[in-house]
C-alpha positions in Angstrom: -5.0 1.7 6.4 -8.2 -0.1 5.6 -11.2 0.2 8.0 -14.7 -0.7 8.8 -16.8 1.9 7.1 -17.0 5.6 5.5 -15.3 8.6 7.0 -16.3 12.0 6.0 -17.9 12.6 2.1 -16.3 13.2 -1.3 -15.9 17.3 -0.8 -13.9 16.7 2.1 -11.3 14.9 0.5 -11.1 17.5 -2.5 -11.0 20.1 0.0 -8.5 18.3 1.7 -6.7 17.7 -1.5 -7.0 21.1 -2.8 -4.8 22.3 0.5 -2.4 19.9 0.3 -1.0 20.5 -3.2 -1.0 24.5 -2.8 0.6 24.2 0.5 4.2 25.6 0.6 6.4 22.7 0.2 9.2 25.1 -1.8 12.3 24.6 0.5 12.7 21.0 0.7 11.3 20.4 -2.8 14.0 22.8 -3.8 16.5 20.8 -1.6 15.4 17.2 -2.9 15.6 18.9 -6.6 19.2 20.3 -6.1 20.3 17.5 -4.8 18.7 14.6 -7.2 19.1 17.7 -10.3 15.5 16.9 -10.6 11.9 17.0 -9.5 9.2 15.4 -10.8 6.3 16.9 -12.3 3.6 18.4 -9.7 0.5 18.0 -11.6 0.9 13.8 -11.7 1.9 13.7 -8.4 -0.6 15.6 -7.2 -3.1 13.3 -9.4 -1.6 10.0 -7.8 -1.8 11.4 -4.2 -5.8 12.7 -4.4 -6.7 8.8 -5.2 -4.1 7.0 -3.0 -3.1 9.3 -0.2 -5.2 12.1 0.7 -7.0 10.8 4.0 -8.9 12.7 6.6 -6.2 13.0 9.9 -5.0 15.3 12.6 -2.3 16.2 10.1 -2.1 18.0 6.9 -2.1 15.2 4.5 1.7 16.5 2.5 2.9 13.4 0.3 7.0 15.1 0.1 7.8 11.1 0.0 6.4 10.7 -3.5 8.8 14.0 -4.3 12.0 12.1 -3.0 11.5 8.8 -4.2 10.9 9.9 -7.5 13.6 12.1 -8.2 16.0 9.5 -6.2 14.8 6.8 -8.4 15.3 9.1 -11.9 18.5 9.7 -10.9 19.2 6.1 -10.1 18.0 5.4 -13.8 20.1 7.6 -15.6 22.9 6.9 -13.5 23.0 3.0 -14.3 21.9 3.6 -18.0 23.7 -0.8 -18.2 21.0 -2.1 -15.5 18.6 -3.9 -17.6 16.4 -4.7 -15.0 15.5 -2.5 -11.8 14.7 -4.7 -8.8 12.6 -2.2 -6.3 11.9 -3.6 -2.8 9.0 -1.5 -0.6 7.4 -2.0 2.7 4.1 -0.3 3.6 1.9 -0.8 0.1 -0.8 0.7 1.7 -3.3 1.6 -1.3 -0.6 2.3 -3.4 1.2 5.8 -3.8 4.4 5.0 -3.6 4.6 2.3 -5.7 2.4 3.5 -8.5 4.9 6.3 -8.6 8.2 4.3 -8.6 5.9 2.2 -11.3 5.6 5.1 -13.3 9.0 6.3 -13.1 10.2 3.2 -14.4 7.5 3.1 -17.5 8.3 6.9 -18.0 12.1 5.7 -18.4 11.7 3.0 -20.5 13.1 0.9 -18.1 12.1 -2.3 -17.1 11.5 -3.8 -13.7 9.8 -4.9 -10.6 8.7 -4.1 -7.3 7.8 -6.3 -4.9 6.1 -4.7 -2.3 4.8 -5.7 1.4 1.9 -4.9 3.2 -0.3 -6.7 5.7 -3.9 -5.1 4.1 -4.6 -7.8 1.5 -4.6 -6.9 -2.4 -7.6 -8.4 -3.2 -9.8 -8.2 -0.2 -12.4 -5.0 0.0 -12.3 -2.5 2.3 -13.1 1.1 2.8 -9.8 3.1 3.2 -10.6 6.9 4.3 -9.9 7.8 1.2 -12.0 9.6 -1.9 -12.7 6.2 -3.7 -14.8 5.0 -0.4 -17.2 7.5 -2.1 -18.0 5.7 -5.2 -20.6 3.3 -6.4 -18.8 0.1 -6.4 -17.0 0.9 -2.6 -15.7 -0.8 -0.3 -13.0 -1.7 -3.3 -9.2 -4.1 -3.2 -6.7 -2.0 -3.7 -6.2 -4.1 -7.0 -9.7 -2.4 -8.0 -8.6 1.3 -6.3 -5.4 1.0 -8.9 -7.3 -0.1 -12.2 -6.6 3.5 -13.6 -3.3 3.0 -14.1 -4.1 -0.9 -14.2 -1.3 -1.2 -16.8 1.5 0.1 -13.8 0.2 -2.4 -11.4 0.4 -5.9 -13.9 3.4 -4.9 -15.8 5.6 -4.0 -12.2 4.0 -4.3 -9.1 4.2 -7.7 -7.5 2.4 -7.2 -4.4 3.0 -9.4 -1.4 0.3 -9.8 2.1 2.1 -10.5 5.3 4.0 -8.7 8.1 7.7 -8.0 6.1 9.5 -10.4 9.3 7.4 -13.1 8.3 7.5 -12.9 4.4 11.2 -11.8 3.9 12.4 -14.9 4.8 10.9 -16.6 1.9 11.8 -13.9 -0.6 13.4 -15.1 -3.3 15.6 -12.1 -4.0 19.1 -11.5 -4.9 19.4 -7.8 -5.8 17.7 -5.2 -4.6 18.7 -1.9 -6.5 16.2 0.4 -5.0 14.3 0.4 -1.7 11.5 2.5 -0.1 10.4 1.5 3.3 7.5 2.6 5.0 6.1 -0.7 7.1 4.8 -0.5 10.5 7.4 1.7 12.2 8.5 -1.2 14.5 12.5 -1.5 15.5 12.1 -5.1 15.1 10.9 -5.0 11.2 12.5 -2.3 10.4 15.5 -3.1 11.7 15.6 -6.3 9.8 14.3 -4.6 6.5 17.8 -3.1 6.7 19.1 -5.8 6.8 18.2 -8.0 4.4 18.3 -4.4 1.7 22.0 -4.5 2.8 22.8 -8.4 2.4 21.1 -8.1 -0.8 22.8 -4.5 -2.4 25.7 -3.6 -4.0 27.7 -0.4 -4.0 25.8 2.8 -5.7 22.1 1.4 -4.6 19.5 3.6 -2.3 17.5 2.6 0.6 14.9 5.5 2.0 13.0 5.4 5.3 9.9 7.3 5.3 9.1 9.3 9.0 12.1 9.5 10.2 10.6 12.3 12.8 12.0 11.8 16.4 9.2 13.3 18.2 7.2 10.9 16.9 8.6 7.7 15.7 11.1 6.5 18.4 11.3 2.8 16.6 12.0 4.3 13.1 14.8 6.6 14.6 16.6 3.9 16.6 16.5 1.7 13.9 17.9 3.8 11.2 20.8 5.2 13.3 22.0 2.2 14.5 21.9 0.6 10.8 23.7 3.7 10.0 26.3 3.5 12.9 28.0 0.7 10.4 29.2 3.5 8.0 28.3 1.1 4.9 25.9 3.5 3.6 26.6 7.1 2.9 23.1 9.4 3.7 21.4 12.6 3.9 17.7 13.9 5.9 15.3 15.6 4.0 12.9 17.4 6.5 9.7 18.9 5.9 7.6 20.9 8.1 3.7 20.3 8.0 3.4 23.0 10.5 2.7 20.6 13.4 6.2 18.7 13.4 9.5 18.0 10.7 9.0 14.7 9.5 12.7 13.2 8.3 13.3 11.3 5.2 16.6 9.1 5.3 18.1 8.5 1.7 21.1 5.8 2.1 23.2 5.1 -1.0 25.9 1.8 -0.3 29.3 3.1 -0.6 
């Protein structure tokens, strides 16, 4: 979510920080951690999200999604211990949570891989993002510049990819996709089609997650996962967490 200029300062986003990682998140962490038999470690997540996801919104800024795909992405990893190579597909870069964190996964693993991810903001172009690192000397920054920290993550597995995902997956040249996260621009149409071409392009034992699957809120996202699901090719389970202001779903499909 790039915009046009500053919002807020640099003590707002700690503050705003410091809430969201002390906020109670213990029931469905302790869900996604039964479930996966792991959860991944607060403190980096916690790191990650202050940089790329705490913004300034009419919501509490909770990052559970960085929770799930992590654990559901270890768990992939030392269940396919013959996979030499881990083909991640993601819609909805943005500046870069996610898929610094499925990056890291990978790298923490000793597993290699790529992730090609999708995302109309461009990688190199500057911008100013509501986020913390608008308040730095060298803003507006790329997101290639935002993710220099862990600059080694971002050139050794993150191929990122500018475009609307209808309009660029037709030219992907991909064949397997083991692992997907997607998180575009909560349109049936995309979405809908991001299904699709995850399903044409998986085998049996591979994941697909859809971020806000919340039906109070995201009608597109809700219609478009059931109907995918309606096809019984994937076995799945919700995740919900509570923000205090609505549940927001997370779907986690594994092909049967």
């Amino acid at each position: 979510m790039s915009i046009n200029s500053k919002i807020g300062n640099k003590k707002q986003y700690l503050q705003l920080h410091e809430y969201a990682k002390n906020f109670d998140n213990s029931s469905i962490l302790n869900e996604i951690k039964e479930y996966f038999d792991y959860i991944h470690n607060k403190l980096e997540i916690d790191y990650f999200a202050l940089y790329l996801h705490i913004r300034i919104k009419n919501q509490i800024p909770i990052y559970i999604h960085g929770y799930l795909i992590s654990s559901a992405l270890y768990k992939f990893i030392t269940s396919n211990k013959n996979i030499e190579h881990i083909y991640i597909f993601e819609t909805g870069t943005d500046m870069g949570f996610s898929t610094l964190i499925m990056a890291h996964i990978l790298d923490k693993n000793n597993r290699k891989g790529i992730i090609h991810t999708i995302d109309k903001v461009g990688h190199l172009n500057k911008y100013f993002w509501n986020s913390i690192e608008d308040h730095t000397k060298n803003a507006p920054k790329s997101r290639f510049e935002i993710l220099e920290r862990w600059k080694d993550l971002r050139d050794n597995y993150c191929n990122f990819i500018t475009g609307e995902s209808n309009n660029v997956i037709p030219h992907l040249q991909i064949d397997r996709i083991h692992f997907a996260f997607l998180d575009g621009d909560h349109h049936y149409a995309n979405l809908i089609k991001e299904l699709e071409f995850c399903d044409k392009n998986q085998l049996s034992g591979d994941v697909i997650i859809c971020d806000d699957y919340t039906k109070n809120k995201y009608l597109d996202v809700c219609k478009a996962v059931n109907e995918f699901l309606e096809k019984k090719t994937y076995d799945f389970k919700i995740f919900f967490g509570d923000d205090n202001i609505k549940k927001r779903g997370y779907v986690y499909m594994q092909k049967k």
